[in-house]
TIMARTI-942531 format. One record per atom (N, C-alpha, C): residue in one letter; x, y, z. Coordinates in steps of 0.1 Angstrom, whole numbers, plus 5000, padded with zeros to 4 digits. Atoms other than C-alpha are relative to their C-alpha. Example, Ala and Ser with C-alpha at 12.3 -4.5 7.8 and 13.67 -1.06 7.14 Angstrom:
BEGIN
a500949885000
a512349555078
a500950125000
s499149895000
s513749895071
s499250115008
END
This chain:
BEGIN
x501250065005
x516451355105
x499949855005
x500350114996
x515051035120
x499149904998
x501150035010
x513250785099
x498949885007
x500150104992
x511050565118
x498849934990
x500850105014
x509050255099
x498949935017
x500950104994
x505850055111
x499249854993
x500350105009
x505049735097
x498549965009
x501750014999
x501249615093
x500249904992
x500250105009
x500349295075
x498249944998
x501950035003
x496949165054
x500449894991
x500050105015
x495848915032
x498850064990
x501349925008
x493449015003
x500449914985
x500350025015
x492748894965
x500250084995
x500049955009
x493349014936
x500149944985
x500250075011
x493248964896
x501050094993
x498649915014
x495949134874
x499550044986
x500649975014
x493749284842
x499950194996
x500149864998
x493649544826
x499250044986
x501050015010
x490649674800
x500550054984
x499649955013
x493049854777
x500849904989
x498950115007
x494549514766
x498749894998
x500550085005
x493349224747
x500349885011
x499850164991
x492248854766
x501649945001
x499450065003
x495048784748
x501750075009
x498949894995
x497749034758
x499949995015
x500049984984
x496649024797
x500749875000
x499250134995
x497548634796
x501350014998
x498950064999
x500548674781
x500950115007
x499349894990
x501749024806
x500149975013
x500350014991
x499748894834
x500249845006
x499650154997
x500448534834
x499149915010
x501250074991
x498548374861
x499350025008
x500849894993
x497748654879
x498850054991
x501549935008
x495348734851
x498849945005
x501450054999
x493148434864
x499050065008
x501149914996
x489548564862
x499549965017
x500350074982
x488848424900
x500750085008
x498849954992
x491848604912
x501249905005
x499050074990
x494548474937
x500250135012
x499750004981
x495648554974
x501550025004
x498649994995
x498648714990
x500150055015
x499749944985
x499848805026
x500750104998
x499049925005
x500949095019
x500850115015
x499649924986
x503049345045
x500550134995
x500249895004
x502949695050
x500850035004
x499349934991
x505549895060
x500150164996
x500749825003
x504650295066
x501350115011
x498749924991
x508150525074
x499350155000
x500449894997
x507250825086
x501450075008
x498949914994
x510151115093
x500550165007
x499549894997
x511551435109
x500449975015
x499550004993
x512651515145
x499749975015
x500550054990
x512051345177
x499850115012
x500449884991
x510051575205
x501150005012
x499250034985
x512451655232
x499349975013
x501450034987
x509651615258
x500249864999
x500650154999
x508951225249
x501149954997
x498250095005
x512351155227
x498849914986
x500450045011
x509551055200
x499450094988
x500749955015
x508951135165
x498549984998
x501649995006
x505451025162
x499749865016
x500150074991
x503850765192
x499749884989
x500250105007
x503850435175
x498849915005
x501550034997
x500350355190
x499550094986
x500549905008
x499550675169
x499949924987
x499249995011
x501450545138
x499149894996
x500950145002
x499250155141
x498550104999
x501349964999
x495850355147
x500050064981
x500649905011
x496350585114
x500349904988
x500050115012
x497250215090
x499249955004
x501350094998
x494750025106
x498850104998
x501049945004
x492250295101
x499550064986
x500549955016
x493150435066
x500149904986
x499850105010
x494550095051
x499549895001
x500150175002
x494449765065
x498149975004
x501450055000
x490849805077
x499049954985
x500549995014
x489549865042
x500549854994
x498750135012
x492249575024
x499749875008
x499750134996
x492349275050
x499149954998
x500950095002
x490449005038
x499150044992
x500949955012
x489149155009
x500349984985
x499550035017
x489349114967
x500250165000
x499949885003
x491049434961
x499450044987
x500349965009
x489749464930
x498350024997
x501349985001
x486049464939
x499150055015
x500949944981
x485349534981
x500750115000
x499249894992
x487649824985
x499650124987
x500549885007
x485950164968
x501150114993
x499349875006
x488750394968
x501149884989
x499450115011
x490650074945
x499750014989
x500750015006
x488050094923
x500550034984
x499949905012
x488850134883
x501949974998
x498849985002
x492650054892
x500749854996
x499350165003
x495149724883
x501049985011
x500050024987
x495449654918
x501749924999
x499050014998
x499449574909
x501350045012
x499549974992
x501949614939
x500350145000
x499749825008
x503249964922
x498950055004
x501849935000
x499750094921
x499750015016
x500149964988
x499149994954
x500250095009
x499549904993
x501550134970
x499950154999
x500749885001
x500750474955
x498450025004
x501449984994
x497050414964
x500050035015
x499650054983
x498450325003
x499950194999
x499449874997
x500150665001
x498750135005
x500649904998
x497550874991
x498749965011
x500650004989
x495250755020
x500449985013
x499149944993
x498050805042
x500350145005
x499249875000
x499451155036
x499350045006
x500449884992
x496751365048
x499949975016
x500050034986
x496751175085
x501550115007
x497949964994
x501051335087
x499650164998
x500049825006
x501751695086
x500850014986
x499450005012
x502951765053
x501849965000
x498950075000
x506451585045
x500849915012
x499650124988
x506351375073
x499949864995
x499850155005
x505551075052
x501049994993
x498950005010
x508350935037
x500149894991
x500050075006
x507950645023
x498649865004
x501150065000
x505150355019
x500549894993
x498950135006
x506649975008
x499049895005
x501450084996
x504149715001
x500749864994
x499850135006
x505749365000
x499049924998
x501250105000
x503949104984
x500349865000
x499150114997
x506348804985
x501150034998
x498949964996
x509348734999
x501250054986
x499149965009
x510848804964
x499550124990
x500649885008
x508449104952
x499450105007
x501049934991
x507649424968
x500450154988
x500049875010
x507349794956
x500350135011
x500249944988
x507650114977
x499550144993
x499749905006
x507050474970
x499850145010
x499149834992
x508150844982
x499050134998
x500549865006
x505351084969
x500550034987
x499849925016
x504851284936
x501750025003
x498949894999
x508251424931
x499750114994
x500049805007
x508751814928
x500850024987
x499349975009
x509651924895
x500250164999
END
């Protein structure tokens, strides 16, 4: 098995709230990310995609391919946007790294053949990022 990664990078807004909590409760969870205005990150994408490289090419997936299907189903939508108010399928969510990264996914997956995605890892500074693998099977 051969795991190959593509990194993509955006910048975008966001606000840290969440309706099921009190003014009071978001300030003191959310801290300064609560502010109603928002704030700004550079964030960077990185999209692993896995199984067996074609004996014909010697590639697992064409990494032109691999940029066309994040710039089409992610970073177009995200870069230079308030996630929490331009981006539709965001909509309703607490645009938190975690979250993200499961949002990334599921507008990912259906581009791969089924368990070719493997992972989806959404840094958002150099000391915080999130990743995630799909539902797991129980």
């Amino acid at each position: 098995m051969v795991y190959l990664t593509r990194r993509a990078s955006f910048s975008a807004a966001h606000v840290l709230w969440s309706n099921a909590l009190s003014e009071e409760e978001n300030f003191a969870i959310y801290e300064k990310c609560a502010n109603p205005r928002g704030h700004g990150h550079n964030y960077i994408l990185e999209v692993t995609v896995r199984g067996t490289p074609d004996t014909k090419t010697g590639m697992l997936l064409n990494l032109t391919e691999l940029k066309r299907i994040i710039n089409e189903r992610v970073i177009n939508a995200v870069d230079h946007k308030h996630l929490n108010y331009d981006v539709p399928w965001l909509q309703g969510c607490i645009p938190t790294a975690e979250v993200l990264a499961m949002k990334f996914w599921q507008q990912l997956a259906p581009a791969f053949p089924p368990g070719m995605l493997y992972e989806v890892k959404l840094i958002e500074t150099e000391n915080n990022w999130a990743s995630y693998r799909g539902k797991e099977e129980k």
